[in-house]
C-alpha positions in Angstrom: -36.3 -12.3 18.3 -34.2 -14.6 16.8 -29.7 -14.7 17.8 -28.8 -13.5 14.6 -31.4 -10.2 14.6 -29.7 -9.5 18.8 -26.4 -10.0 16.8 -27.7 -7.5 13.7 -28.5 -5.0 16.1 -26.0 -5.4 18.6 -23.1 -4.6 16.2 -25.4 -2.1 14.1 -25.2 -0.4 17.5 -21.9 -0.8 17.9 -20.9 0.6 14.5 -23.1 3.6 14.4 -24.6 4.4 18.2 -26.2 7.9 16.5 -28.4 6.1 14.0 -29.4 2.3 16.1 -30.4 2.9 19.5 -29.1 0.9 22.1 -30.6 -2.9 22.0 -33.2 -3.8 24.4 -32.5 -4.8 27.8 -28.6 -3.8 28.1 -27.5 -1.2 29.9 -26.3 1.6 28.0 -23.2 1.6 30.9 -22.3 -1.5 29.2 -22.8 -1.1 25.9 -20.4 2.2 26.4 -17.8 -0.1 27.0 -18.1 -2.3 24.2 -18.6 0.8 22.0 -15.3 2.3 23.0 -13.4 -1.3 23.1 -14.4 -1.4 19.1 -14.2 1.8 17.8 -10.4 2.0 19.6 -9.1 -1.0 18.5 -10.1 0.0 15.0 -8.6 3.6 15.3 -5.6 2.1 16.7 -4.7 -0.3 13.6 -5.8 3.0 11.2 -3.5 5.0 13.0 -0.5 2.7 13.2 -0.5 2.1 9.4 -1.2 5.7 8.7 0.8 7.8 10.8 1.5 10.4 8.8 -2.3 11.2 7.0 -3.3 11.3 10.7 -0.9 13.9 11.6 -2.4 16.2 8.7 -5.7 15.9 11.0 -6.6 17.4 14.7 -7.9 15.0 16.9 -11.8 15.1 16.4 -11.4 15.5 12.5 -9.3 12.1 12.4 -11.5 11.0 14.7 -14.6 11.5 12.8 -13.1 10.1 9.4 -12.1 6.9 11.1 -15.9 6.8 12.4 -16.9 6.7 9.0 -14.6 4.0 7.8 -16.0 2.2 11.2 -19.9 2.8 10.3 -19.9 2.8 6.7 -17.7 0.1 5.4 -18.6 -3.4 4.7 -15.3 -5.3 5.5 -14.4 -8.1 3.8 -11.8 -9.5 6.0 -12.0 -10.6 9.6 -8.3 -10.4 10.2 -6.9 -7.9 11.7 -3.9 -7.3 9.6 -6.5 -6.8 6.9 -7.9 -3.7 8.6 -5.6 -0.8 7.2 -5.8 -2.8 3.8 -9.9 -1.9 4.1 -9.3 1.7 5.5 -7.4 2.4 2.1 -10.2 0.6 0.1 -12.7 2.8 1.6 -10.8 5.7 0.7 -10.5 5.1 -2.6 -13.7 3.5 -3.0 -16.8 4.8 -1.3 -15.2 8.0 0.6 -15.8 11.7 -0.4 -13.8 14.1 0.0 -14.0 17.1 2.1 -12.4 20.6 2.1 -10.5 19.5 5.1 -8.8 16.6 3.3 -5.7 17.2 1.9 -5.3 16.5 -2.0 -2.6 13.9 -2.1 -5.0 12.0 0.6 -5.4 8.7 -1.7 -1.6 8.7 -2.9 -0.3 9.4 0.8 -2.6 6.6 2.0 -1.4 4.2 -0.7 2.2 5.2 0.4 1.6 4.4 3.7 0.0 1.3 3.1 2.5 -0.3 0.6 5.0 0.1 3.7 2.9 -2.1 6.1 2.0 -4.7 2.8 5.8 -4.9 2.0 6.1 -5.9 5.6 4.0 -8.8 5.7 4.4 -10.3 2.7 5.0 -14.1 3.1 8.1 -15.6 2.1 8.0 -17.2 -1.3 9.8 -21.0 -1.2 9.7 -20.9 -5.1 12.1 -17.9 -4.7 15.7 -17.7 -5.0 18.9 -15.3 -5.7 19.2 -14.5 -9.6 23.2 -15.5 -10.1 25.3 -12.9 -10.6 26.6 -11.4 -12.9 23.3 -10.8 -15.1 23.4 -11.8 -18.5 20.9 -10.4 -20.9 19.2 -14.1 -21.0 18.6 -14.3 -16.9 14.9 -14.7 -16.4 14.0 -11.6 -13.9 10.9 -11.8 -11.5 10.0 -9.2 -8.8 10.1 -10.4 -5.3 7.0 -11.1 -3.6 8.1 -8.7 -1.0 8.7 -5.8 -3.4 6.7 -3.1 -5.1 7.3 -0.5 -7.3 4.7 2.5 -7.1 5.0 5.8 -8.5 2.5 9.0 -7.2 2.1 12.6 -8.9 2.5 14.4 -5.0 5.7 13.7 -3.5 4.3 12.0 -0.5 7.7 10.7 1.0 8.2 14.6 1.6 5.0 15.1 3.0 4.5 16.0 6.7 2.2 18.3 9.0 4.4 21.2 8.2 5.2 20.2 4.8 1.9 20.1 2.6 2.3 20.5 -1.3 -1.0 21.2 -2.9 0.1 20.5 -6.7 1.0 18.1 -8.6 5.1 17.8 -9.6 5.3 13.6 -10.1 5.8 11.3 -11.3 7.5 10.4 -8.2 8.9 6.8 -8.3 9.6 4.5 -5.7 10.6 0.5 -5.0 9.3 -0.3 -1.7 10.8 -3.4 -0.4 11.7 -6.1 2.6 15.3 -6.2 2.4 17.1 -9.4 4.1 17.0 -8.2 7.6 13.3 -8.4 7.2 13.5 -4.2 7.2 11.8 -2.1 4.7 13.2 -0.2 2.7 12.3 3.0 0.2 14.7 3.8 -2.6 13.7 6.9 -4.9 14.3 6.1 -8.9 12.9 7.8 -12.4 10.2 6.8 -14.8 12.4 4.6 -17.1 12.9 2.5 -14.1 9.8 2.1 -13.0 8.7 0.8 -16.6 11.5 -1.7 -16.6 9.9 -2.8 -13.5 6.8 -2.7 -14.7 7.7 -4.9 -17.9 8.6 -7.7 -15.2 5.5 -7.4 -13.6 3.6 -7.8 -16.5 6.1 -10.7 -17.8 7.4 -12.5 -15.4 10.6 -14.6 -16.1 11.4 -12.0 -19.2 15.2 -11.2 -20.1 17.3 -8.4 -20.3 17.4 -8.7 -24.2 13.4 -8.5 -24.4 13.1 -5.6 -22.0 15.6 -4.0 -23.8 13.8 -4.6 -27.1 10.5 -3.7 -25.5 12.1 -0.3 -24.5 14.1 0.5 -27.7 10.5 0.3 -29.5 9.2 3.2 -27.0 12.3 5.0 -26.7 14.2 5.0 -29.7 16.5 7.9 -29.1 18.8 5.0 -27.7 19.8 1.9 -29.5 18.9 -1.1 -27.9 23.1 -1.9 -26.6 22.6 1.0 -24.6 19.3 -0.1 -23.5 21.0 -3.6 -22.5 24.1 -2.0 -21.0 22.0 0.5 -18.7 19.4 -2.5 -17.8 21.9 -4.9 -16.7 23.7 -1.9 -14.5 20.3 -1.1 -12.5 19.0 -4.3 -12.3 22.6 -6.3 -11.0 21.8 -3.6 -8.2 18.4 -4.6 -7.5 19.4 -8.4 -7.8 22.0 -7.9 -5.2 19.3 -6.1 -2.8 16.7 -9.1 -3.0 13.9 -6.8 -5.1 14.7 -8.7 -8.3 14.4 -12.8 -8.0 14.6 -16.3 -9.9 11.9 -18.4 -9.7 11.2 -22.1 -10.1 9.6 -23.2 -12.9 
């Protein structure tokens, strides 16, 4: 038998004991303990990132759903860090849900993740302050360490004694790193989270465009008001490090 097939089976073992029996010629004894050394260390970055979706779970329910992330998924990352980032993917990807799972499970999840992405998000060099005061010609760009996400459960409400189990979103949120390296959560409504997610989609783009993207969709207000209302929020975000200039 060739290294790689002891390696195949060796960590086939290790992944799923129930289905690959032990390899020949180790001892179970010590395959227990490279069984348990795995699977914990794997649990343990899982449960870190997702504290609260394990706290909707009793221990051998949260247990068994982390086996099944451990024994099922193909990860494509061999970092560590990258290991909650492939717990989500699972989810969302190849997981089915069971009657024990809550229904916000995927939006919770995300929740949780975006904190821990936020967190490690590398410092961009290219990145600077936008000068203040805006005008409606600065060029606006999200920080690299920012997000803005939006969920129809209001997971930052959502606890072990706090379950909803409809839907009352949109719920909108920026997530970001502020300059103490902390993150931070601030609540805000759907018209900001479009503005936001008008700079996403074109970074660099102005006050006066945004405003004349959103006077086309809303057009209840004129497009002063648009300009006056944009320029309020985003001077705030701009001060708090979520908005950014760039180098060209």
């Amino acid at each position: 038998m060739s290294f790689q097939q002891v390696q195949a089976e060796f960590m086939a073992h290790i992944k799923d004991p129930t289905v690959h029996p032990t390899p020949a010629g180790i001892e179970d004894r010590r395959m227990q303990v490279y069984r348990e050394l795995f699977f914990n260390n794997i649990e343990g970055f899982v449960a870190s990132t997702f504290p609260v979706l394990k706290s909707l779970y009793d221990e051998q329910t949260w247990l068994t759903l982390v086996r099944s992330f451990f024994s099922q998924h193909d990860c494509q990352s061999p970092y560590f860090l990258d290991i909650s980032r492939e717990f989500l993917s699972f989810l969302q990807d190849a997981y089915t849900p069971l009657p024990s799972d809550p229904p916000f499970m995927l939006e919770l999840a995300h929740y949780e993740w975006t904190e821990l992405e936020v967190a490690i998000a590398q410092e961009a060099k290219e990145e600077s302050p936008i000068p203040l005061p805006l005008s409606e010609q600065s060029g606006l760009h999200l920080s690299q360490a920012a997000r803005s996400v939006s969920y129809q459960y209001p997971v930052h409400q959502i606890s072990d004694v706090h379950q909803p189990q409809a839907t009352s979103g949109p719920h909108c949120f920026i997530v970001y790193r502020d300059r103490a390296f902390d993150v931070q959560f601030i609540e805000t409504n759907p018209m900001t989270a479009l503005l936001l997610q008008n700079i996403v989609v074109n970074p660099g783009i102005t006050i006066n465009s945004l405003a004349t993207q959103l006077a086309e969709q809303f057009s209840q207000f004129d497009k002063q008001t648009l300009i006056n209302g944009a320029v309020q929020t985003l001077s705030q975000f701009a001060r708090l490090g979520i908005l950014v200039d760039k180098k060209a």
